[in-house]
C-alpha positions in Angstrom: -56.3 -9.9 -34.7 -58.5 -12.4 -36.6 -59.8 -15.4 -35.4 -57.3 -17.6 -37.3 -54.7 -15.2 -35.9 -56.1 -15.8 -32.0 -56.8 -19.6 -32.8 -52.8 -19.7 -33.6 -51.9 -17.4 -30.9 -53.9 -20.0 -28.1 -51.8 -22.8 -30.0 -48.5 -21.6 -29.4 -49.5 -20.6 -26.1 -50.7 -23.9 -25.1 -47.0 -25.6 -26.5 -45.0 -23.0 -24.8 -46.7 -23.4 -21.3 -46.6 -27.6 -22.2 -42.8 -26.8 -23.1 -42.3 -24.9 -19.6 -44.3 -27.5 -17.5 -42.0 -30.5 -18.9 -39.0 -28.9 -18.2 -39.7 -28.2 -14.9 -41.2 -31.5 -13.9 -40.7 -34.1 -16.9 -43.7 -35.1 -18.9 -45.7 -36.7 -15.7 -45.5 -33.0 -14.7 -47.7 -31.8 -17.8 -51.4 -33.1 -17.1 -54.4 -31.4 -19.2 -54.8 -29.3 -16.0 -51.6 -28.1 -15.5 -51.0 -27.0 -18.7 -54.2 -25.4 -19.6 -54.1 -23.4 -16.3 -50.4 -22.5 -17.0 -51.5 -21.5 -20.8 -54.6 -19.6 -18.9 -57.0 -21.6 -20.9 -60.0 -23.9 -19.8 -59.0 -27.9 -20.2 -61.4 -28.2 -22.9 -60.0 -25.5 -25.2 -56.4 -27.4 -25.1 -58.3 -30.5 -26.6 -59.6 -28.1 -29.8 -55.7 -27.5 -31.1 -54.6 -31.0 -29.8 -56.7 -34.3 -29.8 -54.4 -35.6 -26.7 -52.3 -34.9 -24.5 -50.3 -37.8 -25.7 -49.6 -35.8 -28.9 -49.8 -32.5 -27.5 -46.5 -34.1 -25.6 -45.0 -35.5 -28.7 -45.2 -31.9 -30.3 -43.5 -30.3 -27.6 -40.8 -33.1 -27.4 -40.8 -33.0 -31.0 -40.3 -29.5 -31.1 -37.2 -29.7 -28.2 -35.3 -32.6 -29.9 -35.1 -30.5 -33.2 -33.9 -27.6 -31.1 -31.2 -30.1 -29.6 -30.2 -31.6 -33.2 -29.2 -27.8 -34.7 -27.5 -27.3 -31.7 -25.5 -30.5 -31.9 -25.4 -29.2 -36.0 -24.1 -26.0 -35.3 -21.4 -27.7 -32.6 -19.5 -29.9 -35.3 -20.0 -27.1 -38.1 -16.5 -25.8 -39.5 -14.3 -28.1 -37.2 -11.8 -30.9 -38.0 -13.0 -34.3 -37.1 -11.4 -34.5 -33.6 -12.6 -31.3 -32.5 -16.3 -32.0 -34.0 -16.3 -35.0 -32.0 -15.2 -33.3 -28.6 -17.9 -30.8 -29.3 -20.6 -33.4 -30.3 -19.7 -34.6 -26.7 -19.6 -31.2 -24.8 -23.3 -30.2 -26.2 -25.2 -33.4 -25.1 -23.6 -33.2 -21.5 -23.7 -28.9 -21.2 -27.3 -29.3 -22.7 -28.4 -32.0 -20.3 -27.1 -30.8 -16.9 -28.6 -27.1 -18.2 -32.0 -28.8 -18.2 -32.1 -32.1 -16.6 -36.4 -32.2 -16.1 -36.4 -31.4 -20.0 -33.8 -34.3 -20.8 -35.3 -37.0 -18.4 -38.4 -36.4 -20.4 -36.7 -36.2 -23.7 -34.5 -39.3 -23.6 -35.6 -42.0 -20.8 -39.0 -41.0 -19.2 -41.8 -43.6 -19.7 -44.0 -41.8 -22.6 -46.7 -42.8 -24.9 -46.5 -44.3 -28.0 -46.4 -40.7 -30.4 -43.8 -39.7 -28.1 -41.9 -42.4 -27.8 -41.8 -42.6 -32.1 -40.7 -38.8 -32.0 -37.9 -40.0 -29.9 -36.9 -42.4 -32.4 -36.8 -40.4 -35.5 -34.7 -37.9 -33.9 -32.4 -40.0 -32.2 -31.6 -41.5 -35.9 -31.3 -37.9 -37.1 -28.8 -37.0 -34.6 -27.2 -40.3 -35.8 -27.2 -39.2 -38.9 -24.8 -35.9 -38.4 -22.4 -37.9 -36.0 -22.1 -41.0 -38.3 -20.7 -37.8 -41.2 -17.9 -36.7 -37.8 -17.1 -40.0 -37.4 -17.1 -41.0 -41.6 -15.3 -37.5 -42.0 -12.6 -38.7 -39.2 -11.9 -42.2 -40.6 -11.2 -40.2 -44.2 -8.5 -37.4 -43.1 -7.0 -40.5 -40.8 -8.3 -38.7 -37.4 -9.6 -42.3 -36.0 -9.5 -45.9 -37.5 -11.9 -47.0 -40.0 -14.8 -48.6 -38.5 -18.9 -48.8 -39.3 -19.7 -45.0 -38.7 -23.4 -45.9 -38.4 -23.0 -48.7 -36.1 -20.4 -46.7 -34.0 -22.8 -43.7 -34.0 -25.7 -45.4 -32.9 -23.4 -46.9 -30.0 -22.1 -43.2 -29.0 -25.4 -41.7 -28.5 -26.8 -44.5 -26.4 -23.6 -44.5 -24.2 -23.9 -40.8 -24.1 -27.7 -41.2 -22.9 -26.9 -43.7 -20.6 -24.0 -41.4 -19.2 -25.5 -38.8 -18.6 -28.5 -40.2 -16.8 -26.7 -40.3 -13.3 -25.7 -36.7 -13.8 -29.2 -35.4 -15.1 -30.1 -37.3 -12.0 -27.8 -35.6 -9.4 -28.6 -32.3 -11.2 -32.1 -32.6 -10.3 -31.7 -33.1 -6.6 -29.3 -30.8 -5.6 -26.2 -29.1 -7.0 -25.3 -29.4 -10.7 -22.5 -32.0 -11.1 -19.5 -29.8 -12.8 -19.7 -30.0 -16.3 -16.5 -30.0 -17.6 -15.6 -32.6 -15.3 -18.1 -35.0 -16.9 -17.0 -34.0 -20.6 -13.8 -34.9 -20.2 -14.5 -38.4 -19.3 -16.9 -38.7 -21.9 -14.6 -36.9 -24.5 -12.1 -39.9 -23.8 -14.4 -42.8 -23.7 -15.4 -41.8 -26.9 -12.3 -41.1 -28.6 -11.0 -44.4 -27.6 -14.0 -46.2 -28.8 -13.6 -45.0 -32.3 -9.5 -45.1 -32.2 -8.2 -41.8 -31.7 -4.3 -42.6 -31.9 -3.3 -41.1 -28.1 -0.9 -37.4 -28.5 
């Protein structure tokens, strides 16, 4: 192995132990320390592949909410509006009480500023694919016409907001059942785009 090879090798190292520490304990979890001990590195080498931890952080919750937005891709993929829809709902709650320290850090936990603009750009990318469900729904008749954009930036905050109490409970004791909480949010957000009841 060269030494651009090992120089790569100690990157990726460093990002999966920074990837393991956050989802274990949220980004206050991943100090300089912990991860460079976890990564079996000294502090200072983490500081010659990242020039902070603030964007050592962003890259990790870069790298998770890309993860998050093919899974959500691959969930809606293939299926009629309604049934895209119900899925879109399913993977956020599944994929938050599956990793609630990882989903504290990636949707509501204080962060600096690189992290908090990663944030942003995927949240309007995930946007993006549910506003072409909900565009794709009012065209076949599925749901009323509405604003897709508006009404997709409204689902995903109410989903975040949802699932914070859940993510919550999950942390402190027994997972909340999951199917339990997709139903509800299944409804909630078929009625808010005007899914005509069966």
């Amino acid at each position: 192995m060269d030494r651009r090879e090992r120089r790569a090798a100690a990157r990726e190292g460093i990002l999966a132990a920074a990837h393991r520490q956050v989802a274990e304990g949220g980004c206050a979890a991943a100090s300089v320390a912990a991860v460079a001990a976890r990564a079996g590195v000294a502090s200072g080498s983490l500081y010659r592949h990242f020039p902070s931890r603030a964007e050592l952080l962003a890259e990790v919750v870069g790298d998770a909410l890309r993860a998050e937005r093919a899974l959500l891709v691959r969930a809606v993929e293939g299926r009629p509006p309604r049934a895209a829809l119900a899925a879109w709902v399913a993977t956020v709650v599944q994929r938050a009480l599956q990793a609630p320290g990882l989903t504290q850090a990636l949707l509501d936990e204080p962060a600096d500023p690189p992290v908090i603009a990663v944030r942003l750009r995927e949240r309007r990318a995930q946007e993006a694919t549910l506003t072409a469900v909900l565009e794709e729904g009012a065209r076949t008749g599925a749901w009323r016409p509405g604003d897709a954009a508006a009404q997709a930036s409204a689902i995903t905050g109410a989903l975040r907001a949802a699932v914070v109490g859940p993510v919550a409970a999950a942390r402190l004791g027994p997972r909340p059942d999951p199917r339990a909480e997709i139903d509800k949010l299944v409804t909630f957000v078929s009625g808010a785009v005007g899914v005509p009841p069966d």
